[in-house]
C-alpha positions as CSV (number, residue, x, y, z in Angstrom):
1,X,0.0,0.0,0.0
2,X,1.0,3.3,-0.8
3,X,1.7,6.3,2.0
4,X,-1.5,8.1,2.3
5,X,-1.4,11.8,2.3
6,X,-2.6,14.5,4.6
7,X,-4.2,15.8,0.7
8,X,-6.4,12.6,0.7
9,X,-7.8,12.9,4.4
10,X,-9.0,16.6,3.6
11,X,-10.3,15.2,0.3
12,X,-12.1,12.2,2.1
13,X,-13.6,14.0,4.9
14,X,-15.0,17.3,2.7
15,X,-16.3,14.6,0.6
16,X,-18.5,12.8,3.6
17,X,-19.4,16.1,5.4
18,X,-20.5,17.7,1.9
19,X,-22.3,14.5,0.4
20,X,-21.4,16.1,-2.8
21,X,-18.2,15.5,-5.1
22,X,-18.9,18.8,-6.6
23,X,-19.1,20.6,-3.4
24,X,-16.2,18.7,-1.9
25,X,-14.2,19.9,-5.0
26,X,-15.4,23.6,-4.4
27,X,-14.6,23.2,-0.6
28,X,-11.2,22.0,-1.6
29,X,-10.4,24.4,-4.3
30,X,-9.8,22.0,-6.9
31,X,-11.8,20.8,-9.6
32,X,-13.9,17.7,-9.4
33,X,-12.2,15.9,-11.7
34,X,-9.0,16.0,-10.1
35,X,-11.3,15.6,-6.5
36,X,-12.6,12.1,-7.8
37,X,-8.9,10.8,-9.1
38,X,-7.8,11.7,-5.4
39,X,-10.6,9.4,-4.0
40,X,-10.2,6.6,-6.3
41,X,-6.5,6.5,-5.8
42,X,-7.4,6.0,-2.1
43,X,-9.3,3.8,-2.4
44,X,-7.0,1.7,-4.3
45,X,-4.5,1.9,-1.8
46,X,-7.1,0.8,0.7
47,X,-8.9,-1.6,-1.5
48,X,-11.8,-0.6,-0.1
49,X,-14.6,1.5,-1.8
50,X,-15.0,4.6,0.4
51,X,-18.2,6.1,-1.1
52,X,-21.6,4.9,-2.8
53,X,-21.8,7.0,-5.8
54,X,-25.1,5.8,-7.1
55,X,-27.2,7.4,-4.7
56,X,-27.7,11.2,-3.9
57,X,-26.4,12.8,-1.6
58,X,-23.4,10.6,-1.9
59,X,-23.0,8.2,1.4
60,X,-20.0,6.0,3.0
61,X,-20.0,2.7,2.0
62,X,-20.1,0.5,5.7
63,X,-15.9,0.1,5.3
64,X,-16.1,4.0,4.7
65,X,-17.7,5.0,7.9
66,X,-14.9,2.3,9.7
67,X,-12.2,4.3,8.3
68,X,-13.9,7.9,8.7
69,X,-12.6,8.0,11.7
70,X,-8.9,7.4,11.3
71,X,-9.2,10.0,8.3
72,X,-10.2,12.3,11.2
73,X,-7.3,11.4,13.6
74,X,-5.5,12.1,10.5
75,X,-6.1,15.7,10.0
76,X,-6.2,16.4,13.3
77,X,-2.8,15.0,14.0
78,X,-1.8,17.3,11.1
79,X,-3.5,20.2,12.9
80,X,-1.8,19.6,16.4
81,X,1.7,19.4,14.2
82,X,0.9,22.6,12.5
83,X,0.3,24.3,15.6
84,X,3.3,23.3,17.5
85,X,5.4,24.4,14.6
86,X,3.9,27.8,14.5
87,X,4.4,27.7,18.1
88,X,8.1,27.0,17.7
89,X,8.8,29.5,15.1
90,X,7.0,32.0,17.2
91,X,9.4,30.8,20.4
92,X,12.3,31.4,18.4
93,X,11.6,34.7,17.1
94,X,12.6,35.3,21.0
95,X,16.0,34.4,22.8
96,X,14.2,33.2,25.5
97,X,10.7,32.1,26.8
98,X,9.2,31.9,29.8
99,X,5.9,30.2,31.2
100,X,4.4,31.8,34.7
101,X,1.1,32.0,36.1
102,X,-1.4,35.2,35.7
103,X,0.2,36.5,38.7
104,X,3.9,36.1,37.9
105,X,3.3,37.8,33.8
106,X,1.3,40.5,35.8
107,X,3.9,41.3,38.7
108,X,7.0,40.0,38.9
109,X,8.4,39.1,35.5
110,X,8.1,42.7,34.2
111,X,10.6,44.2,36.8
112,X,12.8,41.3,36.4
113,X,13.0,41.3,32.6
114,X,13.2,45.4,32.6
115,X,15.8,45.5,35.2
116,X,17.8,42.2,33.0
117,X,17.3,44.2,29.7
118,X,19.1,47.3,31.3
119,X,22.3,45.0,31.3
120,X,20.9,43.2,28.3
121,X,19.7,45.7,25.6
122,X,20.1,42.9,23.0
123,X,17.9,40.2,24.5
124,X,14.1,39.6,23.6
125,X,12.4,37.9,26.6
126,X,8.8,36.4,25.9
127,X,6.2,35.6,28.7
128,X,4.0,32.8,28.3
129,X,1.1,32.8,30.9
130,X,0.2,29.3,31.7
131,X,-1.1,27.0,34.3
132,X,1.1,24.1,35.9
133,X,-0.4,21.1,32.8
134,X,0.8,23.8,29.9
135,X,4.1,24.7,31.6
136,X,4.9,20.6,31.3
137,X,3.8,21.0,27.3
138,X,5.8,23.6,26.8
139,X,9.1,22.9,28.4
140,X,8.8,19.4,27.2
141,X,8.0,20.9,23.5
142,X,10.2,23.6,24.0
143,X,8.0,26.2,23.4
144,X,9.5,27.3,26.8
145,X,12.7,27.3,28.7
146,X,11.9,27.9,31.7
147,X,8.5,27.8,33.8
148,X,8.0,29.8,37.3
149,X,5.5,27.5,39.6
150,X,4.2,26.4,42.9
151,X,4.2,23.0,42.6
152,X,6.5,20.9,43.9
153,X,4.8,17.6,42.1
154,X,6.0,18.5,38.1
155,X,7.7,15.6,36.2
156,X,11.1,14.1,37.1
157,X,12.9,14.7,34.0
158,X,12.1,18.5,35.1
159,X,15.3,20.1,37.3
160,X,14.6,23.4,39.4
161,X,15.7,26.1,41.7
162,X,14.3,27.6,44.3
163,X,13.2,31.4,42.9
164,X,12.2,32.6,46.9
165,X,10.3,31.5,49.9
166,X,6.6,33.1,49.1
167,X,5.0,34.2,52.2
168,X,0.9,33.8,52.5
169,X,-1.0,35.9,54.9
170,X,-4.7,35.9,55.5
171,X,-6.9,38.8,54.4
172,X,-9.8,40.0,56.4
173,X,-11.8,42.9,55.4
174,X,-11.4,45.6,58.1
175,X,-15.7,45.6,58.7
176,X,-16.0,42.5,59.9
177,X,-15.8,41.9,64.0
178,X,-13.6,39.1,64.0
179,X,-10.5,42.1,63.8
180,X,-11.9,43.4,67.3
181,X,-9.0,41.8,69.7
182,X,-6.8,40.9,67.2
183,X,-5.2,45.0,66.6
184,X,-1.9,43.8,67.7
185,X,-1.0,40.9,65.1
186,X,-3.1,43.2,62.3
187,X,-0.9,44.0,59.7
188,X,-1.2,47.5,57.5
189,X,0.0,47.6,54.0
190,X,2.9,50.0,55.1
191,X,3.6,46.7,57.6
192,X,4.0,44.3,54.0
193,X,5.9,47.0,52.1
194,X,8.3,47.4,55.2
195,X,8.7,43.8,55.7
196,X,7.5,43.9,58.6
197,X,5.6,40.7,58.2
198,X,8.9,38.7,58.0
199,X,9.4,40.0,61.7
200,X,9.7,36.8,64.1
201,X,8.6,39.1,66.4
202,X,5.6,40.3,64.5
203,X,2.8,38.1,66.4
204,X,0.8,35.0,64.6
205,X,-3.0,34.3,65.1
206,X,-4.3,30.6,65.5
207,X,-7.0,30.5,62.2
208,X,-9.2,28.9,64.4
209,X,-10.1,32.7,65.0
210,X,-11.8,33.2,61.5
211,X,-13.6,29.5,61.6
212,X,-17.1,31.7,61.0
213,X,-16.3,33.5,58.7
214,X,-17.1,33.2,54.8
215,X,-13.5,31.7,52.8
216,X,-12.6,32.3,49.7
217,X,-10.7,29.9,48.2
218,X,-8.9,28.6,44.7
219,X,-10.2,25.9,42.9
220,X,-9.3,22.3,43.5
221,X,-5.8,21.7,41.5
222,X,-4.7,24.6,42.8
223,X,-1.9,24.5,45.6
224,X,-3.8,26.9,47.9
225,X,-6.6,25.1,47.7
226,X,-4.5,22.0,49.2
227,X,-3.1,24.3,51.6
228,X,-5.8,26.5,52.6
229,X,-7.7,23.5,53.6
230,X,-4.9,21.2,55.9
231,X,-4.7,24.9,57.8
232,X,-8.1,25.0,58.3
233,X,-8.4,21.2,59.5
234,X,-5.2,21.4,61.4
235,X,-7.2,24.3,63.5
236,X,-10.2,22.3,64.0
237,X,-12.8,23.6,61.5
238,X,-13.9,22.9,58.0
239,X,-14.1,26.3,56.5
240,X,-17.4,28.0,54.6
241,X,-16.0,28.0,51.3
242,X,-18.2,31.0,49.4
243,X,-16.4,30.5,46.5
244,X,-13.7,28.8,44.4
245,X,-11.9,31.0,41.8
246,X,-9.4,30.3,39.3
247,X,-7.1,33.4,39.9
248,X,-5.7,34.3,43.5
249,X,-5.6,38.3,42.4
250,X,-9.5,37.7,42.1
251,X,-9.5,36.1,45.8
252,X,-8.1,39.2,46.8
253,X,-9.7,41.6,44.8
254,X,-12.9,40.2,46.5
255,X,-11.6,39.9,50.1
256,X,-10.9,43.6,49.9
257,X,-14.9,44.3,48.7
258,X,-15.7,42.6,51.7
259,X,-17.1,39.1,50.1
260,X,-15.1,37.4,52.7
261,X,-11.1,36.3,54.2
262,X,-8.5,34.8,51.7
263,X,-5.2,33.2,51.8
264,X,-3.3,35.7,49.1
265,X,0.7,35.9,48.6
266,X,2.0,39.1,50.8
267,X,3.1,40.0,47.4
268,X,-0.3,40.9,45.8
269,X,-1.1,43.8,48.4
270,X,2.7,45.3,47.7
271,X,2.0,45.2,43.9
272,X,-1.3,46.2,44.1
273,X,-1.1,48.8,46.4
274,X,-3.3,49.7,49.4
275,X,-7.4,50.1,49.4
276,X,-7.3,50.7,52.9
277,X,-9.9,48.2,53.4
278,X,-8.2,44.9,54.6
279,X,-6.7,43.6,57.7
280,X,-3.9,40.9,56.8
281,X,-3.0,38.4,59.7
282,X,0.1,36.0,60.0
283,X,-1.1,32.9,60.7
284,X,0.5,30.2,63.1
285,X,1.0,27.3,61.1
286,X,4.0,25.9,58.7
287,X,2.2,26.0,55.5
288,X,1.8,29.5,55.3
289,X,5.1,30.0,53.7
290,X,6.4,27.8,50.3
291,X,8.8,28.0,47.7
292,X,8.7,29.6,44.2
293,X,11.0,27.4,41.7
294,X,12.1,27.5,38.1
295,X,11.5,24.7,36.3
296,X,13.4,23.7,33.3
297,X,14.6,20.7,31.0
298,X,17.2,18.3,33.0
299,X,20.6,17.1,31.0
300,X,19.7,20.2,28.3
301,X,22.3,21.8,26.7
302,X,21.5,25.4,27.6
303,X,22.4,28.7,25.4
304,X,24.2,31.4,26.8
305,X,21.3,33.4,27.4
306,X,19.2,30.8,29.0
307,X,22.2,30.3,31.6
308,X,22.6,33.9,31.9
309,X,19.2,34.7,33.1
310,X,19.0,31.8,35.1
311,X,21.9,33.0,37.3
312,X,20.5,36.7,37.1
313,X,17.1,35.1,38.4
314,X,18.8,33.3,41.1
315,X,20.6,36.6,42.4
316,X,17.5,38.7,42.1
317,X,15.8,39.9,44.9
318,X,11.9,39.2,44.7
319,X,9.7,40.7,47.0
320,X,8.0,37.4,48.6
């Protein structure tokens, strides 16, 4: 049997989806003469007959309909390899990619590339945003070089270092009566921006505290949805979960309209800047702090650039 082309699936499936050679041809934009020659030279090569072409609208034959299917996986294979392609030539229009959540592209990555390209006129950086599954794609693809993440469960054949230690507090909008007691361990923005937070002496709250209170909380998947829920078992309560969002800025931007308390990185407030409106608390417990790594390809033969800006990232001082 002869190689079947990507040319003969097209052909095939316009022809079943039309029911019409002459519409198939039109679809295809070649003429129906040439259409049917491509179909019958398929059909040779299977040695099956495809199509009835005595009735009308023209139908699959019962060994057509078996291998519609396959025709499909076909063209779609040739559409996943076209995009990946693109993807590729895109990647390498740029030195050097890197894949980061919504709130890394937003925040952090800016400064870091702006403050890099002072030093490094010549370099093009491109940010990717991406969630944990597409970081794996691309750096396995290498639509990526490096990926910024949470998660300390990615693939083996993934190496890392450790970016910084992220710090989470918990945000409590200033109207609610669970902050009456607790003005000693409240923290002010000016109290994140000063670092003040990091103090040992700064005091921590037990969450038990806030077990009546409305939570919002990440989706499941998401790392401080895993977290946010041992704290709150660890202090004795299952928390009121209001609602489960996809994006921890969203968390926050809702904590501060008074919707309810969320676990947020101490970095989103001295980003964002202050409303005035939120309380944020320390809370006693181990998992409130956790590393920020950067992933990339183990055993890979890195360019210059790539190893450049890794060793920049690793001397950089992120606000965490």
């Amino acid at each position: 049997m002869e190689y079947l082309e990507v040319r003969d699936a097209i052909c095939v499936l316009a022809v079943a989806e039309e029911q019409s050679f002459s519409r198939a041809a039109e679809r295809c934009y070649i003429s129906q003469s040439a259409l049917s020659k491509i179909i019958r030279k398929t059909e040779r090569n299977l040695g099956v007959e495809l199509f009835s072409r005595g009735c009308v609208p023209v139908r699959l034959t019962a060994e057509g309909e078996h291998f519609l299917g396959l025709f499909r996986k076909m063209y779609d294979t040739h559409l996943e390899m076209e995009q990946l392609s693109d993807e590729i030539r895109r990647r390498k229009k740029s030195d050097l990619s890197i894949g980061a959540a919504s709130y890394f592209c937003t925040y952090v990555l800016p400064g870091i590339i702006g403050d890099y390209n002072l030093e490094n006129p010549e370099v093009n950086i491109k940010v990717i945003e991406s969630n944990d599954k597409e970081k794996v794609e691309f750096l396995h693809s290498g639509i990526c070089d490096i990926g910024i993440s949470v998660n300390t469960e990615m693939p083996s054949d993934l190496d890392y270092f450790v970016l910084c230690r992220e710090n989470i507090l918990l945000a409590v909008p200033k109207e609610l009566k669970v902050n009456h007691g607790l003005e000693k361990a409240a923290l002010s923005y000016s109290d994140i921006c000063s670092g003040k937070y990091l103090d040992p002496d700064t005091p921590a709250v037990s969450l038990k505290k806030f077990e009546k209170e409305n939570f919002l909380f990440l989706r499941q998947g998401n790392d401080l949805w895993t977290r946010g829920l041992a704290i709150c078992h660890d202090a004795g309560f299952e928390p009121k979960i209001l609602m489960e969002l996809d994006q921890l800025q969203t968390a926050y931007y809702l904590a501060d309209a008074g919707k309810g308390v969320a676990f947020i990185r101490a970095g989103i407030p001295y980003y964002v800047g202050d409303s005035g409106n939120l309380n944020f608390y320390r809370i006693d417990h181990p998992q409130m702090s956790r590393e920020v790594r950067v992933y990339y390809n183990k055993e890979e033969k890195f360019p210059k650039v790539q190893r450049d800006f890794m060793e920049y990232l690793k001397k950089y001082p992120v606000f965490a």
